[in-house]
C-alpha positions in Angstrom: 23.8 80.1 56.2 21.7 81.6 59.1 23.9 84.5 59.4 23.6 85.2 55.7 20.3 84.5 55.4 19.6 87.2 58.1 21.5 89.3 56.7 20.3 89.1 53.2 16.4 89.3 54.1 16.6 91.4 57.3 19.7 93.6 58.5 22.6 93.0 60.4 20.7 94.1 63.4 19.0 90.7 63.1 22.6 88.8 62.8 23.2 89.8 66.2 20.3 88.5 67.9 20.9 84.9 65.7 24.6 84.9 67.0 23.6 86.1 70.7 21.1 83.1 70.9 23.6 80.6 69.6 26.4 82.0 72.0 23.8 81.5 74.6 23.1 77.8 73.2 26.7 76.6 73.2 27.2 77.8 76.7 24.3 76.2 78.1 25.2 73.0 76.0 29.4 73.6 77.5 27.4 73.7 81.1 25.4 70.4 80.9 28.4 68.5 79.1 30.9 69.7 81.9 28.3 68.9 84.5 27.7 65.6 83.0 31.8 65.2 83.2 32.2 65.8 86.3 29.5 63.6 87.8 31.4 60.7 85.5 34.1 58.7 87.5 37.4 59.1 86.5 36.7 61.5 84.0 39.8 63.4 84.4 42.2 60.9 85.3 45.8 61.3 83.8 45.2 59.2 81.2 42.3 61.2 79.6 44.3 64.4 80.7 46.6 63.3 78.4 44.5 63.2 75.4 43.2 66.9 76.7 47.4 68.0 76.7 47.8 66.6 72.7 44.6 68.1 71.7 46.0 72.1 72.9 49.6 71.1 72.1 48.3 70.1 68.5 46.3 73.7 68.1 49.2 76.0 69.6 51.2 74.0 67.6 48.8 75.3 64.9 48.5 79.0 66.2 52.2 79.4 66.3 52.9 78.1 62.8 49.6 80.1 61.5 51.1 83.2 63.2 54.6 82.7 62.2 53.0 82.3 58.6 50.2 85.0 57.9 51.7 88.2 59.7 53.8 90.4 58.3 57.5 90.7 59.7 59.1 94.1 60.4 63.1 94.5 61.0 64.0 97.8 61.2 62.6 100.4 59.0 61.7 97.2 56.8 58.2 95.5 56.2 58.5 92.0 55.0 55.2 90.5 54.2 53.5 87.1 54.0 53.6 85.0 51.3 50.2 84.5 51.7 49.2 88.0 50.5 48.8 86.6 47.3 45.0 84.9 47.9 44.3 87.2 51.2 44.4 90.3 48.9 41.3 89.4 47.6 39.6 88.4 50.7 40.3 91.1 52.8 38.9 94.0 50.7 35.5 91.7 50.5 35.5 91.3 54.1 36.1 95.0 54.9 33.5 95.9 52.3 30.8 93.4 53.8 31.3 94.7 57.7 29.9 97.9 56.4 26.8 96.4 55.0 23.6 96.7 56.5 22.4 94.0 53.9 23.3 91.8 51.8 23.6 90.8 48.8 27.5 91.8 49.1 28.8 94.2 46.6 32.2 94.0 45.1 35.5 96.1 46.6 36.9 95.7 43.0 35.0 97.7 40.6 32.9 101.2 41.3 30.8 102.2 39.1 27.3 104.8 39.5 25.7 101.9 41.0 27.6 99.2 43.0 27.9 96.0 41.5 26.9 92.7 42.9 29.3 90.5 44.2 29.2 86.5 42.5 32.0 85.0 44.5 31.3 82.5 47.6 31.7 84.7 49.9 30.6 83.0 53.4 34.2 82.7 55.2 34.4 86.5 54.2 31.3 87.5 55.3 31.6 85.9 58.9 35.0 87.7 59.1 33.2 90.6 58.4 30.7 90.2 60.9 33.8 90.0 63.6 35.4 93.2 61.7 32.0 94.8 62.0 31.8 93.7 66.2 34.9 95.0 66.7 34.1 98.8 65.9 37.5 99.5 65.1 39.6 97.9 68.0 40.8 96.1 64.6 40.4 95.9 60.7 39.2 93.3 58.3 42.6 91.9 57.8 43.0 91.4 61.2 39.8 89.2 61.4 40.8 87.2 58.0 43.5 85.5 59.9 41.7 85.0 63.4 39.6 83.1 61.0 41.8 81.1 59.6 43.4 80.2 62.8 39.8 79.1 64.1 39.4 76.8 60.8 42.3 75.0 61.4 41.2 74.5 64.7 37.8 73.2 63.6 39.9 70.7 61.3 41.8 69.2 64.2 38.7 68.7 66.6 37.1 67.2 63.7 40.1 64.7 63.1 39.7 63.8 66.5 35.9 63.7 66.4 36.5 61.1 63.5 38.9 58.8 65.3 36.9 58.7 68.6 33.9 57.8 66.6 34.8 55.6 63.6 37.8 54.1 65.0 36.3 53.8 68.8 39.1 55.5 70.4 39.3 55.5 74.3 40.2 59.4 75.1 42.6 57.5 77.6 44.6 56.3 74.8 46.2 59.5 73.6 49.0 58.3 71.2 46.5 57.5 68.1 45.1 60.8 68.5 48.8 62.3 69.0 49.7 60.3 65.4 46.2 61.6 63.8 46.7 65.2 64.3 50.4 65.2 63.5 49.6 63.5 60.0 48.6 67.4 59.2 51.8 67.9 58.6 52.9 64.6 56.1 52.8 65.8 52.5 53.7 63.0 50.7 56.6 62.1 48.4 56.6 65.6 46.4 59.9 66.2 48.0 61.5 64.0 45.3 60.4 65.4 42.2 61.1 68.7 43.3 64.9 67.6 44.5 65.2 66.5 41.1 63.8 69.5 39.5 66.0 71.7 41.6 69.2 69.5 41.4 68.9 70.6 37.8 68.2 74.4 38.0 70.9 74.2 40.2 73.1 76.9 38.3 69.8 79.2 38.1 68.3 79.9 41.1 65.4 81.6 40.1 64.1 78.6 38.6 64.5 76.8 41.7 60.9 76.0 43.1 59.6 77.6 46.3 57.2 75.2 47.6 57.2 71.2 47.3 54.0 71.8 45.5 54.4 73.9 42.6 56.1 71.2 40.2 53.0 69.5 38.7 49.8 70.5 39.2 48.7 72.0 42.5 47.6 69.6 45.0 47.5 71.4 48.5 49.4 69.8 51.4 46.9 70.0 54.8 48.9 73.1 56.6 49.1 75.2 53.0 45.4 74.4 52.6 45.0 75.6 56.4 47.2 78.9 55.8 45.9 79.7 52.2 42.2 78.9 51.5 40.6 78.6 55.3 37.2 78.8 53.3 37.7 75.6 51.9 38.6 73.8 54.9 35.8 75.4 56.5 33.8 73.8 54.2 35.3 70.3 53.9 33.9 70.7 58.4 30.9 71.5 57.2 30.3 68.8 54.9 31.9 65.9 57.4 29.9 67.2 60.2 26.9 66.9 58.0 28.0 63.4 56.6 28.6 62.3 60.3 24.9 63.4 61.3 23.4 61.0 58.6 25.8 58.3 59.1 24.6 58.8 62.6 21.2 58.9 61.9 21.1 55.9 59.8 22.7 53.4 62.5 19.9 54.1 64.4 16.6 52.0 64.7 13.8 53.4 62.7 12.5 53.5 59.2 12.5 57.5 58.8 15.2 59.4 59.1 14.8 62.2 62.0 13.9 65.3 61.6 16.8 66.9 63.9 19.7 65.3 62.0 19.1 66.2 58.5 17.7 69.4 59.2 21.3 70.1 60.6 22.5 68.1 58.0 20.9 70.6 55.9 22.1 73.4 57.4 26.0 72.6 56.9 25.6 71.8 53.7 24.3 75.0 52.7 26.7 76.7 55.0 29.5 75.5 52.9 28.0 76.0 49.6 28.6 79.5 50.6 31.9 78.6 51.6 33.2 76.8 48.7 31.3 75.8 46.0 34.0 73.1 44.7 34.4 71.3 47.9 30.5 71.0 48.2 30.0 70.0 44.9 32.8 67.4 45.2 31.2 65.9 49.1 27.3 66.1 46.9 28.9 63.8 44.4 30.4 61.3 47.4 27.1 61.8 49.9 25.1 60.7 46.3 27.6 57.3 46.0 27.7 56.6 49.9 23.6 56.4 49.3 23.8 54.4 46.7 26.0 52.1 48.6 23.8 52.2 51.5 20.5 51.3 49.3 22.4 48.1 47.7 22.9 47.1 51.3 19.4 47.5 51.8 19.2 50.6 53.8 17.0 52.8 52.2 16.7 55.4 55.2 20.4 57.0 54.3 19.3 57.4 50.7 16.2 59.5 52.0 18.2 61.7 54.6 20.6 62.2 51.5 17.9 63.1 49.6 15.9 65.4 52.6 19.2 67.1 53.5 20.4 67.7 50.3 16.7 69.2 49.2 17.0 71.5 52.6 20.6 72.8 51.5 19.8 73.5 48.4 16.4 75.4 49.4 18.3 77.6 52.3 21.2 77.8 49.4 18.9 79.3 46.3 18.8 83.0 47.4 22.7 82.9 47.3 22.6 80.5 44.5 21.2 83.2 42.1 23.6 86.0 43.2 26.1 83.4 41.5 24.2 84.3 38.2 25.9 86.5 35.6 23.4 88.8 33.5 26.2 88.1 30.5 26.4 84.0 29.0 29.9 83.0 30.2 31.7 79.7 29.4 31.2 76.3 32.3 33.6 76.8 34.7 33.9 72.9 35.5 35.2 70.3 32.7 36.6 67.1 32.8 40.5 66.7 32.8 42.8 64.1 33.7 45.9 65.9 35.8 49.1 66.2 34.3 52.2 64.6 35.0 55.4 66.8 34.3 57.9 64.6 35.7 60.8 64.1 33.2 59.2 65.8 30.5 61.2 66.5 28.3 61.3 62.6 28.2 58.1 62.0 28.3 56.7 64.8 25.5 56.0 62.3 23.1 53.2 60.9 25.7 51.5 64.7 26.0 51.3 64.5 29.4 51.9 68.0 29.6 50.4 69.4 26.6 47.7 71.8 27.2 44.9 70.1 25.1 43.8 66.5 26.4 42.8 64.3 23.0 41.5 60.8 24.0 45.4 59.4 23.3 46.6 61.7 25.9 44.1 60.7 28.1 45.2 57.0 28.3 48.8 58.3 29.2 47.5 60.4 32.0 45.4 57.9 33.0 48.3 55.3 33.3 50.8 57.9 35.2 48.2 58.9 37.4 49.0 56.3 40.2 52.2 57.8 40.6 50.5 61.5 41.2 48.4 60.2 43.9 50.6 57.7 45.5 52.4 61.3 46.5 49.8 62.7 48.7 48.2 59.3 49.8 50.8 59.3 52.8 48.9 62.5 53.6 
């Protein structure tokens, strides 16, 4: 949100001095924290090593599936792309198009008119790949920086799982194997693979029906590692938004009656980061940061509800300016309504129930609701 905020108001010129003074702010931060370490007996002692070797074998685990995954593939005089073209297609031209911005509000690679038009997409995880397309000055292009992003959001997503378990579970780094068990649950889908060997058992005589992925036979629910290689925005938000939950969870275990200024400022600041990330994942954690408060005030802890309420004020403050790029000059139809998922196993024995059928009356609604155990029971392994 800095970086955009920067940009929007100021030029890039100003980007660079924000990111200069927050590279110099990690590495001081890096200094003090390894200092700290080393004066800390038996702070690298095997067993902690050990955490440290399942922690880099879990991200170049991660790197060489991401690599393997997003580049293209020549043989010969043939060029085999990724599958993942598909959603990068439209990410790429926006990033390319914003590194040659000297301010923003971004304009849209899709359409040229007389005047360029504005771009209502949220466009954050572009944008920062465009900064890095931009610092580059040509030693490589915007498609190139896409996936070095994605690669760095998966890597944020397995420091954060390990963040989680060393906090909420009060892991010892010594004992490596629940970390080792964590991180490799990024790659447990679920029971999808059933469905789909029954689907393709019976396309067995057509093969173009067969279905590619484990997740295409009901409605899409992304496993962890598709989510990773696909949409890195969104699991750049989903960081975001944890980072920002653990800050106020943080916050309110502590002894006082306010909540400090420090943590839901930053609180603040992630939230509107991934607002400009992705506006369904934030709109999704506001609805569960709104219940956790509401569970913490019947417990009788009023301070969470108020650095909910001061966080999410902040966020959406530092959010407006993008907020109202969102706007269309034209009235267009809600892009969010209430739908219980499908269920197309066995359809064509289950028809009668419409758990398929593409309008959702209130008796179709009672069906999905009763099959939807069975949808979710699929990724809750994952």
């Amino acid at each position: 949100i800095l970086v955009y905020l920067f940009w929007r108001f100021l030029s890039i010129r100003a980007v660079w001095l924000v990111m200069a003074a927050v590279g110099a702010a990690f590495l001081i931060l890096l200094t003090v924290e390894l200092r700290d370490a080393c004066r800390r007996p038996g702070a690298f002692e095997w067993q902690r090593r050990a955490a440290w070797l399942v922690g880099l074998t879990a991200v170049a685990v991660w790197m060489l599936i991401a690599l393997g995954s997003l580049l293209d593939l020549r043989m010969g005089d043939r060029l085999y792309s990724s599958v993942t073209a598909f959603d990068y297609l439209s990410r790429v031209p926006i990033a390319n198009s914003i590194s040659h911005q000297d301010k923003l509000p971004a304009v849209t690679p899709f359409l040229t008119l007389r005047e360029p038009v504005q771009l209502r997409y949220h466009y954050f995880w572009p944008m920062v790949c465009g900064l890095v397309n931009a610092a580059g000055r040509g030693a490589f292009n915007a498609r190139d920086a896409t996936i070095a992003g994605a690669l760095w959001s998966g890597i944020a997503l397995i420091c954060l799982i390990a963040v989680y378990q060393r906090i909420f579970q009060g892991l010892d780094p010594a004992r490596w194997r629940p970390y080792a068990i964590g991180l490799a649950l990024l790659g447990v889908t679920g029971l999808d693979i059933l469905p789909v060997l029954q689907f393709d058992l019976q396309h067995r005589h057509t093969p173009a029906e067969i279905l590619p992925t484990i997740e295409g036979w009901n409605e899409q629910v992304t496993a962890w590692l598709d989510a990773m290689l696909w949409v890195p925005h969104h699991i750049a938000a989903l960081v975001a938004c944890m980072i920002a939950f653990l800050l106020l969870w943080r916050d309110s275990e502590q002894p006082g009656r306010w909540p400090r200024a420090g943590a839901f400022a930053l609180a603040g600041v992630a939230l509107a980061s991934a607002v400009g990330m992705s506006v369904f994942v934030t709109f999704t954690f506001a609805c569960i940061l709104v219940v956790w408060a509401l569970l913490m005030l019947i417990r009788k802890q009023p301070k969470a509800v108020a650095a909910v309420a001061v966080a999410g004020a902040l966020s959406l403050v530092m959010a407006l300016p993008f907020l109202f790029e969102l706007r269309s000059p034209e009235p267009v139809s809600s892009g969010i309504h209430f739908q219980v998922r499908r269920f197309a196993l066995l359809y064509d024995k289950l028809a009668p129930l419409g758990l398929i059928a593409p309008e959702q009356t209130w008796r179709t609604t009672f069906y999905r609701l009763a099959f939807l155990p069975l949808r979710s029971e699929e990724r809750r392994v994952g």
